[in-house]
N, CA, C and O atoms as a Tripos MOL2 file, in Angstrom:
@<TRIPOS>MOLECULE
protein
  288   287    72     0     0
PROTEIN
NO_CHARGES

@<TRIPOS>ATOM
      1 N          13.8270   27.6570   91.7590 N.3       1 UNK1
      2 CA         14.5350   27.6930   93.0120 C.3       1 UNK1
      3 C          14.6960   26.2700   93.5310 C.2       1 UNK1
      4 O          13.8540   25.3730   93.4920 O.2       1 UNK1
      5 N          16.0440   26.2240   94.0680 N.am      2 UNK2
      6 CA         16.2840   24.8890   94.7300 C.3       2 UNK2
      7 C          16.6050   24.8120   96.0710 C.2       2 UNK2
      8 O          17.3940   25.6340   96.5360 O.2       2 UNK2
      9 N          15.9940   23.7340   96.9420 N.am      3 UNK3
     10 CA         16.4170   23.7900   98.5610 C.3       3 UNK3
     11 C          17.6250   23.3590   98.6210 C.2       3 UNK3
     12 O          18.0710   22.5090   97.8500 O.2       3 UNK3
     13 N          18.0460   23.7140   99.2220 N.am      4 UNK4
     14 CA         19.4670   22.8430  100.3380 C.3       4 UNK4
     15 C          19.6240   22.1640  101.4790 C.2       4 UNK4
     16 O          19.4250   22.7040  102.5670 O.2       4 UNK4
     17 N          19.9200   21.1670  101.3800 N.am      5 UNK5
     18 CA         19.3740   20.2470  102.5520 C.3       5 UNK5
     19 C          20.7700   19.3240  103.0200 C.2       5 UNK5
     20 O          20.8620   18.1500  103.3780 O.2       5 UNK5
     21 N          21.9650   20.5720  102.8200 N.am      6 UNK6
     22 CA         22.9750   20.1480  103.3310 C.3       6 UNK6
     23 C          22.7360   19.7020  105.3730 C.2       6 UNK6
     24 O          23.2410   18.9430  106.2000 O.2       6 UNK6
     25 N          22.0530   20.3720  105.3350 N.am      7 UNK7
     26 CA         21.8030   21.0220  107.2100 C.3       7 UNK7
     27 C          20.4870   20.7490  107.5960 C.2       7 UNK7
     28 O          19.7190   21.6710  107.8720 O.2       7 UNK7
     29 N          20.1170   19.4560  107.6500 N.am      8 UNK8
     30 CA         18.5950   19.2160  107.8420 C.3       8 UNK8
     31 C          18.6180   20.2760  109.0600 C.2       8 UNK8
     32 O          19.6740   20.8650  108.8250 O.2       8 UNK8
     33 N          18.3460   20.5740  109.6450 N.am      9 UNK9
     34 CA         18.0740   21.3850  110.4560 C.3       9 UNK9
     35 C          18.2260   23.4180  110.3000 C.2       9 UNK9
     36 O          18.0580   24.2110  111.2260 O.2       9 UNK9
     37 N          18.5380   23.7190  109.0100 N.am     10 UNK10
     38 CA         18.1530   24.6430  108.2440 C.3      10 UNK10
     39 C          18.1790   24.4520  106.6970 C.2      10 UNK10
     40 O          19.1870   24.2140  106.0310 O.2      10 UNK10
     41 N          17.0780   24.5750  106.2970 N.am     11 UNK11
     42 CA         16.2820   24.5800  104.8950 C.3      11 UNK11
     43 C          16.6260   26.3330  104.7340 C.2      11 UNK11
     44 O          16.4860   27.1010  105.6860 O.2      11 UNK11
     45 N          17.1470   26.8310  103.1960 N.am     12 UNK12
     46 CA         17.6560   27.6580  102.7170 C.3      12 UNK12
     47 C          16.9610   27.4450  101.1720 C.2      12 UNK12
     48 O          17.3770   26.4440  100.5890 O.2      12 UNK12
     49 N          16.1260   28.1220  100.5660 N.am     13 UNK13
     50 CA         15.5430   28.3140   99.3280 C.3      13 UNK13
     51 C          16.9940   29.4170   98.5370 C.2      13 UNK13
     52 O          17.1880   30.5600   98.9490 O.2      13 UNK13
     53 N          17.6960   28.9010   97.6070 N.am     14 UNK14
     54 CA         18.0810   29.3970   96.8320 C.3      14 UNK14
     55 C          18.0330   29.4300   95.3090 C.2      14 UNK14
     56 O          17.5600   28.3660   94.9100 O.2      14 UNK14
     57 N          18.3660   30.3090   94.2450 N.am     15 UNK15
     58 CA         18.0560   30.2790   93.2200 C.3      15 UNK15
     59 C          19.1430   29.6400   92.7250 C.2      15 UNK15
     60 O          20.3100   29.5560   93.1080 O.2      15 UNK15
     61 N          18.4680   29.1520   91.6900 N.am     16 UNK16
     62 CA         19.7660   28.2750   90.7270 C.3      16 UNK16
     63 C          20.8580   28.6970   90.2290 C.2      16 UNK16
     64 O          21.7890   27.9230   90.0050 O.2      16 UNK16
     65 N          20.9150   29.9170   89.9910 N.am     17 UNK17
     66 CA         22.2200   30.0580   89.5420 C.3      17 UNK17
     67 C          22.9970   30.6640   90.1030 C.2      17 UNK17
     68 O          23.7570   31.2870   89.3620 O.2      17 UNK17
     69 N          23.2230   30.8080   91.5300 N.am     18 UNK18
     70 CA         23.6230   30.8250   92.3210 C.3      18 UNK18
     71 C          25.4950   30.5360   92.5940 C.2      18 UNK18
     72 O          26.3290   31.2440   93.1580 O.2      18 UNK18
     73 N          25.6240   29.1470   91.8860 N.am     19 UNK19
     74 CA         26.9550   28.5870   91.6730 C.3      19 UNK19
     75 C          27.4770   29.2210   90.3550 C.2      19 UNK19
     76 O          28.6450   28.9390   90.0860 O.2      19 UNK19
     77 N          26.6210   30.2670   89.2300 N.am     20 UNK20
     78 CA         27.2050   30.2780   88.4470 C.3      20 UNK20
     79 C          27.3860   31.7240   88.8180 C.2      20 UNK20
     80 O          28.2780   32.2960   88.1910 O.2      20 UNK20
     81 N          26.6530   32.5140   89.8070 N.am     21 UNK21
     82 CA         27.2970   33.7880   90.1560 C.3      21 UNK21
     83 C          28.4850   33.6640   90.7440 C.2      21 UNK21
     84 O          29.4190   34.3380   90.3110 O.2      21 UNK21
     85 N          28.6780   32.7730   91.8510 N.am     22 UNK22
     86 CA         30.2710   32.9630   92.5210 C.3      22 UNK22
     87 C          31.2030   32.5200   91.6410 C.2      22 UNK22
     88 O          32.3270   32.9160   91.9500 O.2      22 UNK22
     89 N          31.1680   31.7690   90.5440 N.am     23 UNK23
     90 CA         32.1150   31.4990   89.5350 C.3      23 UNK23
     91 C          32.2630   32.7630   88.9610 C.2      23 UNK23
     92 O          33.4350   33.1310   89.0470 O.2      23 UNK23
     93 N          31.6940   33.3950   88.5290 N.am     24 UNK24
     94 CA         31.7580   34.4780   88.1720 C.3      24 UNK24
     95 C          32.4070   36.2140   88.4730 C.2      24 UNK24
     96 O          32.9820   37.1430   87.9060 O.2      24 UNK24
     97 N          31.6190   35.6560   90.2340 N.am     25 UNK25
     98 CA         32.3580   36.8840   90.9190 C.3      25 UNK25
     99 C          33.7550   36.3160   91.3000 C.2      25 UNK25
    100 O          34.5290   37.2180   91.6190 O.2      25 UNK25
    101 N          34.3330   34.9610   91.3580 N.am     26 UNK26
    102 CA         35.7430   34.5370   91.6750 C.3      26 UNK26
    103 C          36.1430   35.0020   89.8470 C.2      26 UNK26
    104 O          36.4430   36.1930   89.7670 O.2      26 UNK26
    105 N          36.1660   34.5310   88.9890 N.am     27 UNK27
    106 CA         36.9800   34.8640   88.0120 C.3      27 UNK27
    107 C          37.2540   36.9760   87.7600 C.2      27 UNK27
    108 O          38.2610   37.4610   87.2440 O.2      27 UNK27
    109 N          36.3760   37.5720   88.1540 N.am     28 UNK28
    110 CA         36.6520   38.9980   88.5250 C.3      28 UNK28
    111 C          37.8030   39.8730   89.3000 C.2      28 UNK28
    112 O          37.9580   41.0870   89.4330 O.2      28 UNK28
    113 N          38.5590   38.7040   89.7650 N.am     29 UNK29
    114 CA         39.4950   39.4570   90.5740 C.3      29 UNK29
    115 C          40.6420   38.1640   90.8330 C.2      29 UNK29
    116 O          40.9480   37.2760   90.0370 O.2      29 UNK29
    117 N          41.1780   38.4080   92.3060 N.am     30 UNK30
    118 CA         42.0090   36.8720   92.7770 C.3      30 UNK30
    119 C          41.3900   36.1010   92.9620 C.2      30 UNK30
    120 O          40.7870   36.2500   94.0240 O.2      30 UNK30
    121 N          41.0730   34.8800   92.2460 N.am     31 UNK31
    122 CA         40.4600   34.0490   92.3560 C.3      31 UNK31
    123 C          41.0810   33.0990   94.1810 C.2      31 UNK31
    124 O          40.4570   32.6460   95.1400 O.2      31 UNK31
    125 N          42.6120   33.2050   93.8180 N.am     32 UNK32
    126 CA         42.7150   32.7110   95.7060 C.3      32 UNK32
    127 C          42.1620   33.6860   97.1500 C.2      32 UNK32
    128 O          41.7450   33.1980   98.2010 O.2      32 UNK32
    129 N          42.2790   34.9070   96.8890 N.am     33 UNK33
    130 CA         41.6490   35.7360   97.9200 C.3      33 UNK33
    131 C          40.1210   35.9350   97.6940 C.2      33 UNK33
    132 O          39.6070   36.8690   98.3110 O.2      33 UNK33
    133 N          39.0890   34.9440   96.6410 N.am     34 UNK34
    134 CA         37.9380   34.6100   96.5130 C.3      34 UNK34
    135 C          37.5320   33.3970   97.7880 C.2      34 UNK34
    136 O          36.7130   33.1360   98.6690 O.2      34 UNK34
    137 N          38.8450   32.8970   97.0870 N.am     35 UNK35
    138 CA         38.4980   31.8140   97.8280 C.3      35 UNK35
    139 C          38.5100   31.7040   99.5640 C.2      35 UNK35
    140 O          37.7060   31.1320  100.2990 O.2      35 UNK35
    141 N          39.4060   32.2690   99.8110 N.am     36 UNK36
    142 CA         39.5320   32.3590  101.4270 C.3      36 UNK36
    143 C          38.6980   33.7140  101.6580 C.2      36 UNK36
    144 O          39.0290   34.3380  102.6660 O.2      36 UNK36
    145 N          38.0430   34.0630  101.1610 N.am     37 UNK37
    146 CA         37.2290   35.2940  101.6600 C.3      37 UNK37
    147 C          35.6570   34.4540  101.9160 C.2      37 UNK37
    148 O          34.8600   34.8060  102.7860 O.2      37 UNK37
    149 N          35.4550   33.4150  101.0640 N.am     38 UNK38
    150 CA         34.3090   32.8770  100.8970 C.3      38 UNK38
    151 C          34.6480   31.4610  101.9820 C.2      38 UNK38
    152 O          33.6420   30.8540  102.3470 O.2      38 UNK38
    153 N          35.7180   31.0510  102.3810 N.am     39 UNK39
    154 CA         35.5420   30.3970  103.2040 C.3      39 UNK39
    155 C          35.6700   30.7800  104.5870 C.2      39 UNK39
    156 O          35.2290   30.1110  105.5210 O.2      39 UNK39
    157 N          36.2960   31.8940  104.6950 N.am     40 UNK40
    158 CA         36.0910   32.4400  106.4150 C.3      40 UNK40
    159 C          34.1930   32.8100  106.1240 C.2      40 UNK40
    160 O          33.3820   32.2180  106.8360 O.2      40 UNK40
    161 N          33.7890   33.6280  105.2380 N.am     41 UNK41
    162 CA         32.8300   33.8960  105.8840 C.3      41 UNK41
    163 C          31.6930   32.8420  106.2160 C.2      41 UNK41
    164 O          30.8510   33.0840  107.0810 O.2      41 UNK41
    165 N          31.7060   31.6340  105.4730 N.am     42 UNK42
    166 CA         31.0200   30.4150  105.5670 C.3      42 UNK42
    167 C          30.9990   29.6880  107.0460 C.2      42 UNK42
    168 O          30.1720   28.7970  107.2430 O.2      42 UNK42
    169 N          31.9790   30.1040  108.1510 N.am     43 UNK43
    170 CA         32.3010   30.0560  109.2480 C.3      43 UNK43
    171 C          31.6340   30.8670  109.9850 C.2      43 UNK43
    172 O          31.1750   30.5770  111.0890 O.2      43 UNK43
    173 N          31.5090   32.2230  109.2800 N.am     44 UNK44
    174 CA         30.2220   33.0900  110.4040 C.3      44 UNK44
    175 C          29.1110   33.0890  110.8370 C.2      44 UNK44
    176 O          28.1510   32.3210  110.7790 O.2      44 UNK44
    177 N          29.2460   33.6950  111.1250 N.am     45 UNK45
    178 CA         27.6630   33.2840  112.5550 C.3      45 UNK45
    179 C          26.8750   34.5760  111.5960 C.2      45 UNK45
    180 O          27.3960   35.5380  111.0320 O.2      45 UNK45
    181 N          25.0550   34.0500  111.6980 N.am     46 UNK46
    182 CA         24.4830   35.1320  111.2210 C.3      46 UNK46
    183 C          24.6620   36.6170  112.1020 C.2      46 UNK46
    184 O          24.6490   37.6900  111.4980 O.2      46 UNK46
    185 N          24.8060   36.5510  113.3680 N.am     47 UNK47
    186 CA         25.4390   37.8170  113.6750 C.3      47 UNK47
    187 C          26.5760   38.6790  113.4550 C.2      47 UNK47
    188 O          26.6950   39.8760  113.7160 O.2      47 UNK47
    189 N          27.6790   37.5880  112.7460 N.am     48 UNK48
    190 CA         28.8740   38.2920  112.6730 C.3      48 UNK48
    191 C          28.7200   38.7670  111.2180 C.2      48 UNK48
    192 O          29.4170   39.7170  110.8590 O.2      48 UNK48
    193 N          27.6660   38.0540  110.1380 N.am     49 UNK49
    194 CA         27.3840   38.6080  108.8880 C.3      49 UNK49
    195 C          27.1630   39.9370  109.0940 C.2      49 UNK49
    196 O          27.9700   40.8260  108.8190 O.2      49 UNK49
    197 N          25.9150   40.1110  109.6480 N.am     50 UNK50
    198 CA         25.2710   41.2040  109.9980 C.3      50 UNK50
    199 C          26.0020   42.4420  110.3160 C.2      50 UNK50
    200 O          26.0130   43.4120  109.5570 O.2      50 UNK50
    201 N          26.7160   42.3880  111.6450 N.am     51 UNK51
    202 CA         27.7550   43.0450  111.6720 C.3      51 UNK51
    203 C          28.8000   43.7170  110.6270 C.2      51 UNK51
    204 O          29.4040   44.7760  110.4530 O.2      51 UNK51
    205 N          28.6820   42.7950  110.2060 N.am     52 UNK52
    206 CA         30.3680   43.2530  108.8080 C.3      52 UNK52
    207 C          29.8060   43.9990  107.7760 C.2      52 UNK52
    208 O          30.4470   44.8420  107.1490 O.2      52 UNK52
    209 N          27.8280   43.5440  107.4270 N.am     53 UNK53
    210 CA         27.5240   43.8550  106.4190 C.3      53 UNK53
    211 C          26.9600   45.7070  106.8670 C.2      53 UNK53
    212 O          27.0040   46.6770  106.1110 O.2      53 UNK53
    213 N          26.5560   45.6750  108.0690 N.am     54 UNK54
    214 CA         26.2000   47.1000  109.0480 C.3      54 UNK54
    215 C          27.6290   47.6740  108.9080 C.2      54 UNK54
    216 O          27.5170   48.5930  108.0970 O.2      54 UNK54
    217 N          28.8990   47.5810  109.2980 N.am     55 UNK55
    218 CA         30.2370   47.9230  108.9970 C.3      55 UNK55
    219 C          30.2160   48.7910  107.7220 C.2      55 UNK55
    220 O          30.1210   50.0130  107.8290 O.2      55 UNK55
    221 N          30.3010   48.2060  106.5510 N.am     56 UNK56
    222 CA         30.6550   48.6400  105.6390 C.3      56 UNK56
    223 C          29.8810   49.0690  104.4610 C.2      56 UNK56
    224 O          30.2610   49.2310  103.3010 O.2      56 UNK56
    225 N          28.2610   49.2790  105.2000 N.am     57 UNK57
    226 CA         27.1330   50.1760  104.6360 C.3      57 UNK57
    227 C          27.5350   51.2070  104.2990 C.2      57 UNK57
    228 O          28.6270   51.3550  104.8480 O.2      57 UNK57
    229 N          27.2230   52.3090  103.5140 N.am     58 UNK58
    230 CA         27.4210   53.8720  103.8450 C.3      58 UNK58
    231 C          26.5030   54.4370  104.4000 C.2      58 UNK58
    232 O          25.3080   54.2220  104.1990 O.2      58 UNK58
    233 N          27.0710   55.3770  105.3080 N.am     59 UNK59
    234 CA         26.8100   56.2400  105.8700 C.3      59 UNK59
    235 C          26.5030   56.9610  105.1960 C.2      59 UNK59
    236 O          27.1720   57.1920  104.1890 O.2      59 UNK59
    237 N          24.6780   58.0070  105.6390 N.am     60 UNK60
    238 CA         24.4180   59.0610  105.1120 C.3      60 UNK60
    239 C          25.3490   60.0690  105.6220 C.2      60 UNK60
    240 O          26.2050   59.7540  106.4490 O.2      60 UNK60
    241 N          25.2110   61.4760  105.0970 N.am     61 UNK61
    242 CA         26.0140   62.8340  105.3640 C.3      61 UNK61
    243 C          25.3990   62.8200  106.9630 C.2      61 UNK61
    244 O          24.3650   62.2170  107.2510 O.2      61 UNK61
    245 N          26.1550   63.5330  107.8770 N.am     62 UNK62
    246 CA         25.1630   64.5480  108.8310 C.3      62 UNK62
    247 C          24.8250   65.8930  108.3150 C.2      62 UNK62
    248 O          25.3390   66.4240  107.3300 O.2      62 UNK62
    249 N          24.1030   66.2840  108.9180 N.am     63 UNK63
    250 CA         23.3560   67.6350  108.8070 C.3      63 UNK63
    251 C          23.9320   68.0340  110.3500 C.2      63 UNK63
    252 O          24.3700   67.1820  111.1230 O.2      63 UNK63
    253 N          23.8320   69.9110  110.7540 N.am     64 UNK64
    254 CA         24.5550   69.9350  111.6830 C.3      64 UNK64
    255 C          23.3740   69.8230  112.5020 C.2      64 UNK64
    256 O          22.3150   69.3270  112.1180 O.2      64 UNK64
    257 N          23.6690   70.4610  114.0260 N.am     65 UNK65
    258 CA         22.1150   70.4950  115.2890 C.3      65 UNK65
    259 C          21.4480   71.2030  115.0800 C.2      65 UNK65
    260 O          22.0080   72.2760  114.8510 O.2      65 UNK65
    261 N          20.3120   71.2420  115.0060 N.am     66 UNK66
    262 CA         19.4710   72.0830  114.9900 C.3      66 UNK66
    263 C          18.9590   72.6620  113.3730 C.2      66 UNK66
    264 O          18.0190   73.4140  113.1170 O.2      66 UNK66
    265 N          19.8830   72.0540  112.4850 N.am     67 UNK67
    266 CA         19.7870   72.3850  111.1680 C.3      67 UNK67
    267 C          18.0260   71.5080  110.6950 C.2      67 UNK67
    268 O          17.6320   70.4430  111.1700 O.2      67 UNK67
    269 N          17.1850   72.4890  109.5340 N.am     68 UNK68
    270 CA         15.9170   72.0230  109.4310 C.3      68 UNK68
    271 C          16.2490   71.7270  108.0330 C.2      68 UNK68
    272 O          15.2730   71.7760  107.2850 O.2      68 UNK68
    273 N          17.7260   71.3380  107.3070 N.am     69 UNK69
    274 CA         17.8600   71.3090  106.1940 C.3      69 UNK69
    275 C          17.4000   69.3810  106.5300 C.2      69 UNK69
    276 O          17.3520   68.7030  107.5560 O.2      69 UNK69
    277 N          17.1350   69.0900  105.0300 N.am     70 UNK70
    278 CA         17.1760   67.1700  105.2210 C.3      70 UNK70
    279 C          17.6360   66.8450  103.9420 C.2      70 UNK70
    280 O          17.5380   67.5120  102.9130 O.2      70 UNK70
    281 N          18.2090   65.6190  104.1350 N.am     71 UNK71
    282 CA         19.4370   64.8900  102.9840 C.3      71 UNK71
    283 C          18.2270   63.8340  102.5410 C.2      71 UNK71
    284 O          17.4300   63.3990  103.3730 O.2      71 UNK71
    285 N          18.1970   63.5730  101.5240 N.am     72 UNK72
    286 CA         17.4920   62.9100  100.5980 C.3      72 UNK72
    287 C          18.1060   61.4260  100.2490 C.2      72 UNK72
    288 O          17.5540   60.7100   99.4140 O.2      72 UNK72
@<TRIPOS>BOND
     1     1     2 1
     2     2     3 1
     3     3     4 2
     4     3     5 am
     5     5     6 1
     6     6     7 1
     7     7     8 2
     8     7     9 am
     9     9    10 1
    10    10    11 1
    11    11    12 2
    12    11    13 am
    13    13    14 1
    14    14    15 1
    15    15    16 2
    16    15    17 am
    17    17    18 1
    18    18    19 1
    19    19    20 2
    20    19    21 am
    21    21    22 1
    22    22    23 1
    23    23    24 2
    24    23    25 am
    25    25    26 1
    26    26    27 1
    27    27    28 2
    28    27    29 am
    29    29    30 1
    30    30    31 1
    31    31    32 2
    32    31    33 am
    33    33    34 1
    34    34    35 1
    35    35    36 2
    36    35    37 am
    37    37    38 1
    38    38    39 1
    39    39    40 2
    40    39    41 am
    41    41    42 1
    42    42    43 1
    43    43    44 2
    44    43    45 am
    45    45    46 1
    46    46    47 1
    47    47    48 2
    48    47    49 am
    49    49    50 1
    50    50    51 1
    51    51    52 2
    52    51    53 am
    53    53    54 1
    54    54    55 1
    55    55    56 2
    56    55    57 am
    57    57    58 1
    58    58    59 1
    59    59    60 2
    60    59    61 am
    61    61    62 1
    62    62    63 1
    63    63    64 2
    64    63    65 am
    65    65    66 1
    66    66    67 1
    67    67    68 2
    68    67    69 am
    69    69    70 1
    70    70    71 1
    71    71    72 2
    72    71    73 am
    73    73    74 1
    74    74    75 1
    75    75    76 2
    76    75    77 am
    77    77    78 1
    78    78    79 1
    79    79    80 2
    80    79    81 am
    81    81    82 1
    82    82    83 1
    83    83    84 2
    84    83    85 am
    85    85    86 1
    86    86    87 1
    87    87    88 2
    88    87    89 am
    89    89    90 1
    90    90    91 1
    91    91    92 2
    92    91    93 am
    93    93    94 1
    94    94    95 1
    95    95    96 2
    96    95    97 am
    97    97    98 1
    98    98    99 1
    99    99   100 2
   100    99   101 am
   101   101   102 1
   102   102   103 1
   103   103   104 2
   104   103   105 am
   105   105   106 1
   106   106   107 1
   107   107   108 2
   108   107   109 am
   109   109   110 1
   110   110   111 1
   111   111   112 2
   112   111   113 am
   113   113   114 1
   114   114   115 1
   115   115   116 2
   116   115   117 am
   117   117   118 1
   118   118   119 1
   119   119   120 2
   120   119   121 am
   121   121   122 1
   122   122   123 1
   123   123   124 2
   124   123   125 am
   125   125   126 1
   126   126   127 1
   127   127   128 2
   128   127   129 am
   129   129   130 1
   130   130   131 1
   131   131   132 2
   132   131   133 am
   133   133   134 1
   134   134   135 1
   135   135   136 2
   136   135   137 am
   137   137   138 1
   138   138   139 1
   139   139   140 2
   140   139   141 am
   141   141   142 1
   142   142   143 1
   143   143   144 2
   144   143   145 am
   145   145   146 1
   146   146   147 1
   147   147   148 2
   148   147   149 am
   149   149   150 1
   150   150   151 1
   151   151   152 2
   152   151   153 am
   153   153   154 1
   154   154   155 1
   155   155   156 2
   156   155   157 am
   157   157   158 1
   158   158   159 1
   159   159   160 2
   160   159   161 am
   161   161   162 1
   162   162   163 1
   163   163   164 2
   164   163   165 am
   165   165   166 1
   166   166   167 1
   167   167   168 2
   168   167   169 am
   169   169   170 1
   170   170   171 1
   171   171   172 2
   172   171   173 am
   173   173   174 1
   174   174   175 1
   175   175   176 2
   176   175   177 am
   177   177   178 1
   178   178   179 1
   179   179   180 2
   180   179   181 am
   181   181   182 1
   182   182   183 1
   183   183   184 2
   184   183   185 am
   185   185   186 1
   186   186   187 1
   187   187   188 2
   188   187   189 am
   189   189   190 1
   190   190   191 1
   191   191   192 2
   192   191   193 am
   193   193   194 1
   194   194   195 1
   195   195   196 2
   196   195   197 am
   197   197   198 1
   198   198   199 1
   199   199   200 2
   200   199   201 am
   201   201   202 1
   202   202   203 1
   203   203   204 2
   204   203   205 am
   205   205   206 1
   206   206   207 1
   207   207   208 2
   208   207   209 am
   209   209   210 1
   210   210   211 1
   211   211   212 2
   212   211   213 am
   213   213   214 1
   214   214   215 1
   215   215   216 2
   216   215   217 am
   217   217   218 1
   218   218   219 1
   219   219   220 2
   220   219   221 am
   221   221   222 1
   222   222   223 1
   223   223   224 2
   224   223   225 am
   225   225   226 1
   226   226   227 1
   227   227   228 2
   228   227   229 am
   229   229   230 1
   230   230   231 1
   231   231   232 2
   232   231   233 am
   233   233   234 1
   234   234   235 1
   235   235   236 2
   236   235   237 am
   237   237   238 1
   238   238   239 1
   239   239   240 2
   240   239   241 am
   241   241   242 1
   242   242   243 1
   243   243   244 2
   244   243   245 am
   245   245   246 1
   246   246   247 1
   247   247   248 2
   248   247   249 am
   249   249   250 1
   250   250   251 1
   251   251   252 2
   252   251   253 am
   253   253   254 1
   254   254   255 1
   255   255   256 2
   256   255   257 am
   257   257   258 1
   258   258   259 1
   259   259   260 2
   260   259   261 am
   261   261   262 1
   262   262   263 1
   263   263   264 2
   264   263   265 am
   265   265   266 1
   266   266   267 1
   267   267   268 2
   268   267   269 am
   269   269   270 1
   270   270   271 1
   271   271   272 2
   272   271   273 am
   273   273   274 1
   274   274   275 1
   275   275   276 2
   276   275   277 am
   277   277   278 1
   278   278   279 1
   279   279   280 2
   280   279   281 am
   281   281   282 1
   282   282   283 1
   283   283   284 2
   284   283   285 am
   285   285   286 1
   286   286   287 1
   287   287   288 2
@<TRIPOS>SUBSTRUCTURE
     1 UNK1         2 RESIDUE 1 A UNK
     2 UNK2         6 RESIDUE 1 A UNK
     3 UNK3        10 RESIDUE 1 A UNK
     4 UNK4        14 RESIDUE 1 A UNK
     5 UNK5        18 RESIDUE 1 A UNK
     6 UNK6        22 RESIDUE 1 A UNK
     7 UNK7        26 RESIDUE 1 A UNK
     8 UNK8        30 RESIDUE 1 A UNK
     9 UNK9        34 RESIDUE 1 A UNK
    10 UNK10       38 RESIDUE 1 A UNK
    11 UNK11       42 RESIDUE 1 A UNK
    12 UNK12       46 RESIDUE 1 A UNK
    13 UNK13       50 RESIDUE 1 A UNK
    14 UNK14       54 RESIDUE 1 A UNK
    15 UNK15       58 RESIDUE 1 A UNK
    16 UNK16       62 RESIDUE 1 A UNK
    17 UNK17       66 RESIDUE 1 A UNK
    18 UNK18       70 RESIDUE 1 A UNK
    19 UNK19       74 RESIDUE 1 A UNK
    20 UNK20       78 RESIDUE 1 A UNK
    21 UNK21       82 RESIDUE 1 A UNK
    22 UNK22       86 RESIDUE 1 A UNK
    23 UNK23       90 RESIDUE 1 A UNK
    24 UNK24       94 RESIDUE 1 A UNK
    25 UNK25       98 RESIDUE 1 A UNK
    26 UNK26      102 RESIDUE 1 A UNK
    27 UNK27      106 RESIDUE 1 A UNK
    28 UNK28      110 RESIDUE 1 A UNK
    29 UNK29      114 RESIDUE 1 A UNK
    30 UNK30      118 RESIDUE 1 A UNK
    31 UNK31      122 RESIDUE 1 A UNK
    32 UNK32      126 RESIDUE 1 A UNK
    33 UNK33      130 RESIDUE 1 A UNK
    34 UNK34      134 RESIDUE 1 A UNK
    35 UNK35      138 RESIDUE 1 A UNK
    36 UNK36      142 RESIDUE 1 A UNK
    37 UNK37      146 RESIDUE 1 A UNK
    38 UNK38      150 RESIDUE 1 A UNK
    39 UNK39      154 RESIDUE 1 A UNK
    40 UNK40      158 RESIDUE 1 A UNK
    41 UNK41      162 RESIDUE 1 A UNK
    42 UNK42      166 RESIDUE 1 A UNK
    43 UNK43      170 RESIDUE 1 A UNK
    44 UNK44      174 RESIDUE 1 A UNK
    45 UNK45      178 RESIDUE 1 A UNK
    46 UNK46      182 RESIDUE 1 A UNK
    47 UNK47      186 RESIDUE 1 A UNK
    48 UNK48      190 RESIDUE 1 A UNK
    49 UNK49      194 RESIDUE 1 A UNK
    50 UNK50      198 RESIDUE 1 A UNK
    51 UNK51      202 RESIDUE 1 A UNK
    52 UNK52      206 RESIDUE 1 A UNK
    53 UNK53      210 RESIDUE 1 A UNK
    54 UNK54      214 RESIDUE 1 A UNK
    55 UNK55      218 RESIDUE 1 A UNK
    56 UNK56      222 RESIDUE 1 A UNK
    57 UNK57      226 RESIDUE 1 A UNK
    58 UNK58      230 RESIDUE 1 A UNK
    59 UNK59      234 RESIDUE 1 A UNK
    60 UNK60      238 RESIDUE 1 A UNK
    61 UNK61      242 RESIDUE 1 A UNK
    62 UNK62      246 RESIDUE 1 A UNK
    63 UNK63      250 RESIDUE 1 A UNK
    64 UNK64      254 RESIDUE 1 A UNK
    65 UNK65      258 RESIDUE 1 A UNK
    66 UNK66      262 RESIDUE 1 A UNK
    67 UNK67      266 RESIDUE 1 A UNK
    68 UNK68      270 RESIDUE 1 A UNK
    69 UNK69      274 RESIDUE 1 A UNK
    70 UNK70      278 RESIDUE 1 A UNK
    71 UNK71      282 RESIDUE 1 A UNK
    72 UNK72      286 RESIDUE 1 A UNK
């Protein structure tokens, strides 16, 4: 693992190959809509991560009221 010390003022432990995953996940698809997808989000705020990443979780089923059935 290597630090990053772009931001003295946040230290980030990441693993090394790291640069060779996003090469990777950019050659998988549009590599230009890689690119501007990875630079808006580099602009977000850890709350707005959070948010987007809570967004587009899945949702378990509901069960109806009062139902004593449970989803696994």
């Amino acid at each position: 693992m290597t630090t990053s010390t772009s931001n003295p003022l946040l230290r980030v432990t990441v693993p090394y190959d790291v640069p060779d995953r996003l090469a990777a996940a950019r050659t998988r698809g549009d590599p230009a809509a890689f690119d501007r997808g990875l630079a808006e989000g580099q602009g977000w705020t850890i709350d707005r991560a959070v948010d987007a990443g809570l967004a587009s979780a899945p949702r378990p089923p509901k069960t109806p009221a009062g139902s004593s059935e449970t989803v696994d």
